[in-house]
Structures are given as C-alpha cells and as structure tokens.
C-alpha positions as CSV (number, residue, x, y, z in Angstrom):
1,X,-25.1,-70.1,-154.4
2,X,-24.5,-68.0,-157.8
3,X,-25.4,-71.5,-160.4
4,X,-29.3,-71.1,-158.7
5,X,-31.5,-68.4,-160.2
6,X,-32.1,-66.9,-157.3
7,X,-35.2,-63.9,-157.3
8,X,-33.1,-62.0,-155.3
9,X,-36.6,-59.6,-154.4
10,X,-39.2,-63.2,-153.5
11,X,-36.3,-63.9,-151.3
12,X,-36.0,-61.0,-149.1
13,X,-40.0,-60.8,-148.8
14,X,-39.9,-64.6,-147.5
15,X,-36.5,-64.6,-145.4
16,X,-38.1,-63.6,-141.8
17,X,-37.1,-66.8,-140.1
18,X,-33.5,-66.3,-141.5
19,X,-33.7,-63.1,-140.5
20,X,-35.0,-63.8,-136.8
21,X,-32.1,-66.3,-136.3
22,X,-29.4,-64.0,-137.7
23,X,-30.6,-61.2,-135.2
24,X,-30.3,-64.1,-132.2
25,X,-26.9,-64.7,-133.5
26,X,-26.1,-61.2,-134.2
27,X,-26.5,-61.1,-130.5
28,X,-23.5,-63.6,-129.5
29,X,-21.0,-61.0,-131.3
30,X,-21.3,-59.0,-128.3
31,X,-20.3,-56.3,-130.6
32,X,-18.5,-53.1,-129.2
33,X,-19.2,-51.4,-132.5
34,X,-15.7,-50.7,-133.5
35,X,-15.0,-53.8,-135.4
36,X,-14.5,-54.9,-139.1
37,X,-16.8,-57.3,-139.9
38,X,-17.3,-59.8,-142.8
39,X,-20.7,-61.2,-143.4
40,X,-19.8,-64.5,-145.6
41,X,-23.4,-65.3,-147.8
42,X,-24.9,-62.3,-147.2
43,X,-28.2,-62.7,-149.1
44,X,-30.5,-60.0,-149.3
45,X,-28.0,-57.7,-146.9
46,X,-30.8,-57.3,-144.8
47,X,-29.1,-59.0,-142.1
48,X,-25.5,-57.1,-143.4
49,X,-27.2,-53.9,-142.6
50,X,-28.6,-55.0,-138.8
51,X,-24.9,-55.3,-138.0
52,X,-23.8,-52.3,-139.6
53,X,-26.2,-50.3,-137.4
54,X,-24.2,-52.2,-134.1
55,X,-21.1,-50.7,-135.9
56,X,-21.2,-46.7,-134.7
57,X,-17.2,-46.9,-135.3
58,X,-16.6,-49.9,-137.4
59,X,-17.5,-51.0,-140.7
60,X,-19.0,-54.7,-142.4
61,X,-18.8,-55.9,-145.8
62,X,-21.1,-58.2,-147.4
63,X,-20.0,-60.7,-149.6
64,X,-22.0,-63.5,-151.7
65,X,-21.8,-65.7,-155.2
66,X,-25.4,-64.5,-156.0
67,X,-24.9,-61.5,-158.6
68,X,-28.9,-60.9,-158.2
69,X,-28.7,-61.0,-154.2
70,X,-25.6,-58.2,-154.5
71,X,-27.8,-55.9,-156.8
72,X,-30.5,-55.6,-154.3
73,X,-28.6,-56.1,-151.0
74,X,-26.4,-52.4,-152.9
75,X,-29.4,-51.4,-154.1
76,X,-31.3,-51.2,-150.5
77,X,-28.7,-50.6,-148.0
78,X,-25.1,-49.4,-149.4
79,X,-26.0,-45.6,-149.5
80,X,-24.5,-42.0,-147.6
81,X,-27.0,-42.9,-144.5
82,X,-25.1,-46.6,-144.5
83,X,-21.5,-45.3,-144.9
84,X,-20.2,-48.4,-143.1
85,X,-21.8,-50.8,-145.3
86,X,-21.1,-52.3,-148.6
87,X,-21.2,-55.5,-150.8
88,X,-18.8,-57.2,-153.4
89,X,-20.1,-60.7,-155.6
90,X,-17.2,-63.0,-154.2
91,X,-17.8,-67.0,-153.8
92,X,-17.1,-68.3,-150.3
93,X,-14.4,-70.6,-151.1
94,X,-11.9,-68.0,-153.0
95,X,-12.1,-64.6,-150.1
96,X,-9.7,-62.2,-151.5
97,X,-9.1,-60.9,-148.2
98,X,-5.7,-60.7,-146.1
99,X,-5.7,-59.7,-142.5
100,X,-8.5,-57.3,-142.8
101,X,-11.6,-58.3,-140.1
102,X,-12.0,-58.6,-136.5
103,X,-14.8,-60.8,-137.3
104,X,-16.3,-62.9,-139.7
105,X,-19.9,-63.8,-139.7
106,X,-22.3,-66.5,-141.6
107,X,-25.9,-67.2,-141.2
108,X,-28.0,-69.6,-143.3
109,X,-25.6,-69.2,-146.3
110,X,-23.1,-72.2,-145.7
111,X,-25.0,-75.6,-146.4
112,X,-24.7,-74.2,-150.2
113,X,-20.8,-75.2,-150.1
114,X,-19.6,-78.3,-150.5
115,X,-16.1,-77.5,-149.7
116,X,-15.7,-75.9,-145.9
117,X,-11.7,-76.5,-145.6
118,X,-11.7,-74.1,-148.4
119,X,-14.2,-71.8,-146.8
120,X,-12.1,-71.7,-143.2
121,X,-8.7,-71.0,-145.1
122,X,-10.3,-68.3,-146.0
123,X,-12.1,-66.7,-143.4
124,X,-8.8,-67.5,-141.5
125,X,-6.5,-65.5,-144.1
126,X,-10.1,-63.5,-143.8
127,X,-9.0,-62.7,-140.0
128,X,-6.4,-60.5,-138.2
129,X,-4.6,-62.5,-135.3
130,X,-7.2,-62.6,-132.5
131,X,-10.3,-62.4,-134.8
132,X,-13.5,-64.2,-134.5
133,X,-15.4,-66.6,-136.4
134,X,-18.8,-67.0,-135.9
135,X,-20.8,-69.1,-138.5
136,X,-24.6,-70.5,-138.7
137,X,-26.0,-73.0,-141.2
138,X,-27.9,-76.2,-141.6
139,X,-26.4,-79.1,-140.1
140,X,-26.9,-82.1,-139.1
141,X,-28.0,-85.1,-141.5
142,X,-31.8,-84.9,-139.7
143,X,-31.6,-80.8,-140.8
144,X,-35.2,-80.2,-142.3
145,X,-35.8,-84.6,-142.7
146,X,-39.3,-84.1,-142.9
147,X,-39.6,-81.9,-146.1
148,X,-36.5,-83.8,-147.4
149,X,-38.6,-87.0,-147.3
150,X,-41.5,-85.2,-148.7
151,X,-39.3,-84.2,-152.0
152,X,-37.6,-87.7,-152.6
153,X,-40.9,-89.6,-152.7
154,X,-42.5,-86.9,-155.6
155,X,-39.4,-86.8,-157.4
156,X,-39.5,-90.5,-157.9
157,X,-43.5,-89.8,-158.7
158,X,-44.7,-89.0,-162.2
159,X,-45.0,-86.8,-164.0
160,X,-42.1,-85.7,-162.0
161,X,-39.0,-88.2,-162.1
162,X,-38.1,-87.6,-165.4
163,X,-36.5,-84.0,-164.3
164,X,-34.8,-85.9,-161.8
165,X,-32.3,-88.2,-163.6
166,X,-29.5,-88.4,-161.9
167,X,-30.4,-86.2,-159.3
168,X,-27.9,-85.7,-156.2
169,X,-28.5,-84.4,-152.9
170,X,-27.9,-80.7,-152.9
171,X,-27.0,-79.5,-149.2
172,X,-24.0,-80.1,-147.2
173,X,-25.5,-80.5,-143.8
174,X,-22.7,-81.3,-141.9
175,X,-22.6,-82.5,-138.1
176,X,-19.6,-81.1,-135.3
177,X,-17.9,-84.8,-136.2
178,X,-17.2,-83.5,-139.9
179,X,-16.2,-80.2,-138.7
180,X,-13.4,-80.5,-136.3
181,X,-11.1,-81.9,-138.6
182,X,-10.8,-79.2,-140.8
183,X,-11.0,-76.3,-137.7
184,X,-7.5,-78.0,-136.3
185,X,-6.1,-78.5,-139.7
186,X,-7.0,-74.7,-140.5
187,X,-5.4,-74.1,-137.0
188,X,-8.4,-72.1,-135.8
189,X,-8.6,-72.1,-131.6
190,X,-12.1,-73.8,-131.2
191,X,-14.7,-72.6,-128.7
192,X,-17.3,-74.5,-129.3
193,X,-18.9,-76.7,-132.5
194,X,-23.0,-77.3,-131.5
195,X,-25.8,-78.7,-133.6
196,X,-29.0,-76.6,-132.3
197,X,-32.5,-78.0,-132.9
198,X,-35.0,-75.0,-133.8
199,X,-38.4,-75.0,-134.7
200,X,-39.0,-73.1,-138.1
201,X,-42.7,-71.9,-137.8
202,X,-45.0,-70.0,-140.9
203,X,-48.4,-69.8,-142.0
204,X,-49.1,-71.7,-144.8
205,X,-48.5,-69.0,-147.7
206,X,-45.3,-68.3,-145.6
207,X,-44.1,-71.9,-146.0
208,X,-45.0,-71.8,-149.6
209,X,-42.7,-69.1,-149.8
210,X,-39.7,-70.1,-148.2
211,X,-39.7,-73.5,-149.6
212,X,-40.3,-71.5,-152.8
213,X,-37.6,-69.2,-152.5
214,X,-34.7,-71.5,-150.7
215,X,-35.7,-74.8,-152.2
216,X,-34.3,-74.1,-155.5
217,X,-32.1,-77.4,-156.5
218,X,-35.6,-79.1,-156.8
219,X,-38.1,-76.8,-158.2
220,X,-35.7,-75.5,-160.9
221,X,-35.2,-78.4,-162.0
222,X,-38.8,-78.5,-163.2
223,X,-39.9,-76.6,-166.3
224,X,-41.5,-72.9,-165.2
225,X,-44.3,-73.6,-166.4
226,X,-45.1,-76.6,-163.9
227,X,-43.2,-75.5,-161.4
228,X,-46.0,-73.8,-159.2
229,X,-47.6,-77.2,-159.8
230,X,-44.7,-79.2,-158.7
231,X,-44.2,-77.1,-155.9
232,X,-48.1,-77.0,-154.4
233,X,-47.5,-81.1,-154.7
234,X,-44.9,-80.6,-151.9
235,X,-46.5,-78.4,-149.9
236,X,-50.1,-80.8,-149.9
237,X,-47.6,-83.4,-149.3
238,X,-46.4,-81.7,-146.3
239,X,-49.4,-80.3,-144.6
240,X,-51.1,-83.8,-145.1
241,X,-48.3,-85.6,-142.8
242,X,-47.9,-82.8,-141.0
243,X,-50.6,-80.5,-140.2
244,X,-51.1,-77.0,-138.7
245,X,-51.6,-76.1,-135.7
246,X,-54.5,-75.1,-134.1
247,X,-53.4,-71.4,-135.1
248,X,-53.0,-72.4,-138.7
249,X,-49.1,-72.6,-138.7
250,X,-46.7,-75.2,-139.7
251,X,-43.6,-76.3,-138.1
252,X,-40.3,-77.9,-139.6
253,X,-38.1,-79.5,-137.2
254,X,-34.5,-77.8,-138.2
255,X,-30.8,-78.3,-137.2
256,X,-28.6,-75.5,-137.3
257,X,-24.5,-76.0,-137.1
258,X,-23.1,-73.1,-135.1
259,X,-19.4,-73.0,-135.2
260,X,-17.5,-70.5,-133.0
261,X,-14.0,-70.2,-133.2
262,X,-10.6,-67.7,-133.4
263,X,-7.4,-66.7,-135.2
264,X,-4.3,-67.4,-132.9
C-alpha cells in the first residue's frame, strides 16, 4: 500500500463500510481476550483499536506499508489508556515476526498485494503452533465490476487516456481456486476459503469519498489539479447506470475473499 499517497486523515473519515465489515469479522475471532493478535494492513488503526478493547488480557499490533496511515493510527490510539495497542510501518510480504501471535487478522488490506505465498509464509512464521488466521479482502474477478467498468471506459476517453499509457490493472482480487494452492504449500490446516457477496451502500458524497479515498491507482495518476474533475466523471458515470435508491443511496455489488485457516 506504501507507493500510493494515501491521506491517511480523508481515509479514516470515509472508511465506515470497511469499518462495519471488520466489526462483523471481528466477531468470528470469538476472542477470549487473552490473545496476541496481529492486524496485517491495519489502516487507520481504527479497526486495530476495536480489537484491542476485546483484549482485557492480551495485546494486538498493527502493522501496515503506509508510513502516513501508522502516524495517525499512533497518533489516535497507541496511548497509556490503550496499553495493549501499538503500530510498526512493516510491508505484508517481509513480517519480521517469529512465533509471536495467537492470531493474525486482515480486513480490506490484502487485494493491495500481488504476492500472497509471500504474505502466508509470513503470517505462518507470524503464528505460534495452533494459531489462527483470519483474513478479509476483495476477491473474486466480479469484486466491485460495475465501478471497474465505469473506470476503463473514461480512461480510454479524452482528455483522460493520455495518463493512462500503459496502465495495468491494480488489484489482486483473487477467487478460493487461486488460494488453495499456496494455503497447502504454506502447510496451513484450512477451514474454510469463501467468496461472500456484500452489498456496499453510501450516499452519494459518501461514495465520492470512498472511491476518492481507496481508488487511488486511478485518480493519482491524473494531475491534482484535474483530479476532482476526473473523479466527478466517474461518479456521473456511475450514478447514470446505476442510480440511487429511492432513499438517495448507491449500491456496489462487492466480493469479499475470507480465508480462515491454522498453524499445525
């Protein structure tokens, strides 16, 4: 995530769907609160510091490429009141860790790597024997097709397409068919491997602002100054093939790869 320029503070103000899944998968931890816990693409630490409050004996570190998103995730939540929370700027595919957590955690941070076999030899050095591994992320080559679309026909548009040369897919939204291979070669026990359909619903300055905010391969590679510009193109785009609701919001049909497995 660390070669985007991500706005680290626009983020955690436009980050409540992210947020709203992490709590639902927060949930299928069935945490005691005595564990060690390693939150992989931690973001904001928003969702870092919602576990650490499930933690009354155990402790969580956040971890994530994003220099900006460590500031503020230390800044807001690794303080004496949080004494079972902190963050360190490490890249997903190199964990420095050896036998250290009960369980390792992802949400919404993984489609940003390329290279997963990497990741899981991590998180399973990550692990002590018996450890759990929990990850969320878009998946699925239909994950977010709609919006997808939406970008490949104005970046082939003027005045648009020349900040576009050679443009390559971004995301790695891989399907249960990519993953098990690299589970068994990592030698992780698997318990399941499930592509989840969820609905992603805003109001319109809401979807501005996570498109905004998460959509960063494209819109930084226009110029700032016509990158609102660029950016209200896709959204018009959007909302003409796809309008709101009667109560004004928008839905995005997502995908989300859950992958649930253990250290023997």
């Amino acid at each position: 995530m660390g070669k985007y320029n991500w706005d680290a503070s626009d983020y955690e103000q436009s980050s409540s769907v992210q947020q709203m899944w992490a709590r639902e998968l927060i949930a299928k931890l069935d945490l005691k609160g005595d564990e060690r816990v390693l939150d992989v693409g931690c973001g904001d630490g928003k969702v870092t510091a919602e576990i650490a409050a499930s933690l009354k004996n155990g402790s969580v570190v956040g971890i994530d490429s994003s220099h900006e998103m460590i500031k503020l995730a230390q800044d807001r939540y690794a303080n004496s009141e949080r004494s079972n929370v902190s963050f360190a700027e490490h890249d997903a595919r190199h964990l420095p860790f050896n036998n250290e957590f009960d369980v390792v955690f992802s949400n919404a941070a993984l489609h940003w790597v390329k290279d997963h076999l990497s990741v899981l030899q991590g998180i399973s050095r990550s692990l002590c024997p018996g450890g759990l591994m929990l990850l969320q992320m878009g998946g699925g080559k239909r994950n977010a097709a709609d919006l997808v679309s939406v970008f490949e026909q104005l970046i082939e548009m003027d005045p648009w397409r020349e900040y576009f040369n050679n443009f390559i897919f971004p995301y790695n939204f891989y399907d249960p068919e990519d993953y098990h291979p690299w589970l068994s070669e990592v030698g992780f026990a698997v318990k399941r491997v499930d592509l989840i359909p969820k609905d992603m619903v805003h109001d319109i300055p809401g979807f501005k602002s996570w498109v905004r905010t998460t959509w960063l391969p494209y819109t930084q590679r226009v110029p700032e100054s016509e990158r609102d510009k660029f950016l209200q193109a896709a959204i018009d785009e959007y909302l003409h093939r796809h309008p709101p609701d009667d109560d004004g919001m928008t839905h995005l049909g997502m995908l989300r790869l859950e992958v649930e497995a253990s250290k023997p």
